[in-house]
NUMIGU-117979 format. One line per 5 residues: number of its first residue (from 1); for each residue x, y, z of C-alpha. Coordinates in Angstrom, 3 decimals. Example, Ala and Ser with C-alpha at 12.3 -4.5 7.8 and 13.67 -1.06 7.14 Angstrom:
2
1	12.300/-4.500/7.800 | 13.670/-1.060/7.140
***
This chain:
124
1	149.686/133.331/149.644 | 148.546/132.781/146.043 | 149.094/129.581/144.027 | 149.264/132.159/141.030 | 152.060/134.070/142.171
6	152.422/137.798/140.559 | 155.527/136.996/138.454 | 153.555/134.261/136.712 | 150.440/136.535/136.416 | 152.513/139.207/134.573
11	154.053/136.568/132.127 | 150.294/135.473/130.929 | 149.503/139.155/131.002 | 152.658/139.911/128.708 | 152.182/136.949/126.394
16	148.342/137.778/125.889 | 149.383/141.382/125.324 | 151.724/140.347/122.585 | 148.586/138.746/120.717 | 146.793/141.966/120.651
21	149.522/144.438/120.754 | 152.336/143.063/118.099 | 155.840/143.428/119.036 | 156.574/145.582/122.171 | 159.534/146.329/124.461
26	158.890/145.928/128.419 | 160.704/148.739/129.603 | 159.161/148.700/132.883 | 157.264/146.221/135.046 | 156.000/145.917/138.513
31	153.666/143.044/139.845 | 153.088/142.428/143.275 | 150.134/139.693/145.081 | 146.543/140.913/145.828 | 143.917/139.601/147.261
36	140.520/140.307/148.603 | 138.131/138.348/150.982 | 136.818/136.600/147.938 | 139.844/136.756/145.408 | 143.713/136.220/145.196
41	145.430/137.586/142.720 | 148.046/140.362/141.341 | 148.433/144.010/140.333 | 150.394/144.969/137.344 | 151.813/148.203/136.533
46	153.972/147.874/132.847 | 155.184/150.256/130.187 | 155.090/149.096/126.875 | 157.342/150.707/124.261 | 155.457/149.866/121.048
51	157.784/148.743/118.191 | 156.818/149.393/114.423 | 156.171/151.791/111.890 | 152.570/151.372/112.148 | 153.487/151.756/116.441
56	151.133/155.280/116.783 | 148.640/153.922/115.298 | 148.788/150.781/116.863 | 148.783/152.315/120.415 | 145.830/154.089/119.657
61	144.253/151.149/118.189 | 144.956/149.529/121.585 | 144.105/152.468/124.018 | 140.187/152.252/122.330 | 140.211/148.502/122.033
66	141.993/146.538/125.215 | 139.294/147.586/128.156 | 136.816/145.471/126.354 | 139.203/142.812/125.441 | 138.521/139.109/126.822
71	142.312/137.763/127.525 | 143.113/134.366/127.475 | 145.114/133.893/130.323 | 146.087/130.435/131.685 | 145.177/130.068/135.353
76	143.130/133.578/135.601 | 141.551/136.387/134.291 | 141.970/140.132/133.605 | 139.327/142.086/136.005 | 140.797/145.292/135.459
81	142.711/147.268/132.987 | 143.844/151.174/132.424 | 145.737/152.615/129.606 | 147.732/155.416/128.948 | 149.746/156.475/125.851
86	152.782/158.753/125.954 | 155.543/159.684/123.452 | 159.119/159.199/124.900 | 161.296/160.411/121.667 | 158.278/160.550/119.109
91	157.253/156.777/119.865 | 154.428/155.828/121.857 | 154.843/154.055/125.456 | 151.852/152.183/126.686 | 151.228/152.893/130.274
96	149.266/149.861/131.862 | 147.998/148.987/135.192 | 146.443/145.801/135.478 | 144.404/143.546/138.097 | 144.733/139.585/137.091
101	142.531/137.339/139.273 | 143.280/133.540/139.913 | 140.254/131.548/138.812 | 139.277/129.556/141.417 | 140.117/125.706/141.376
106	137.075/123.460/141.135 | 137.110/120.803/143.613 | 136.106/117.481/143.019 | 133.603/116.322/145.369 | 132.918/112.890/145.471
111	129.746/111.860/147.564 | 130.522/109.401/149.686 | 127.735/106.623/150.599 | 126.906/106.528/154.315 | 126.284/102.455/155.091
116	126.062/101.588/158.891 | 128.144/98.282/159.795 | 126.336/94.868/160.366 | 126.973/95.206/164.211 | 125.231/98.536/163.805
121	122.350/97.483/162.330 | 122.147/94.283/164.651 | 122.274/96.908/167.638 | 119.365/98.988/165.988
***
């Protein structure tokens, strides 16, 4: 089981979508855990409903622009994104589906010095 669960993956995804989208309406959203034999993480599928008057051009904007974008997520990463645009009554809807990846927790490893006891080194 991840330590990231999905509904906390899709909150970072949301809130780092916000800094390169604007203002938005989640009128869908679907997360659910993933994992592979070397990651854990989630899957995201959202729709967007872009808010604005600049909103078309904004999705567009966003379409060309958010595969390349580095997210700053806390706890993770973005390794995959796909984007769609629709119109649902002239405004544009922002179709996403999303893998989020849990970075990996460093471990401190402390080396620990190997000494032998004085009855050890009397037997010796």
């Amino acid at each position: 089981m991840s330590r990231w669960p999905a509904d906390r993956a899709r909150i970072e995804l949301l809130r780092a979508l916000e800094l390169h989208a604007g203002a938005f309406t989640v009128i869908a959203a679907q997360s659910r855990d993933w994992a592979s034999a070397l990651f854990v993480g989630a899957r995201h599928r959202l729709a967007l409903l872009i808010e604005g008057e600049d909103a078309a051009a904004r999705a567009r904007r966003l379409c060309a622009t958010l595969p390349e974008t580095e997210f700053d997520l806390r706890g993770g990463f973005v390794a995959d994104i796909q984007l769609i645009v629709t119109l649902v009554d002239d405004r544009p809807v922002l179709g996403i589906d999303a893998l989020t990846i849990e970075e990996a927790e460093t471990l401190a490893i402390r080396p620990r010095a190997i000494g032998f006891s004085r009855d050890a080194r009397r037997a010796g």
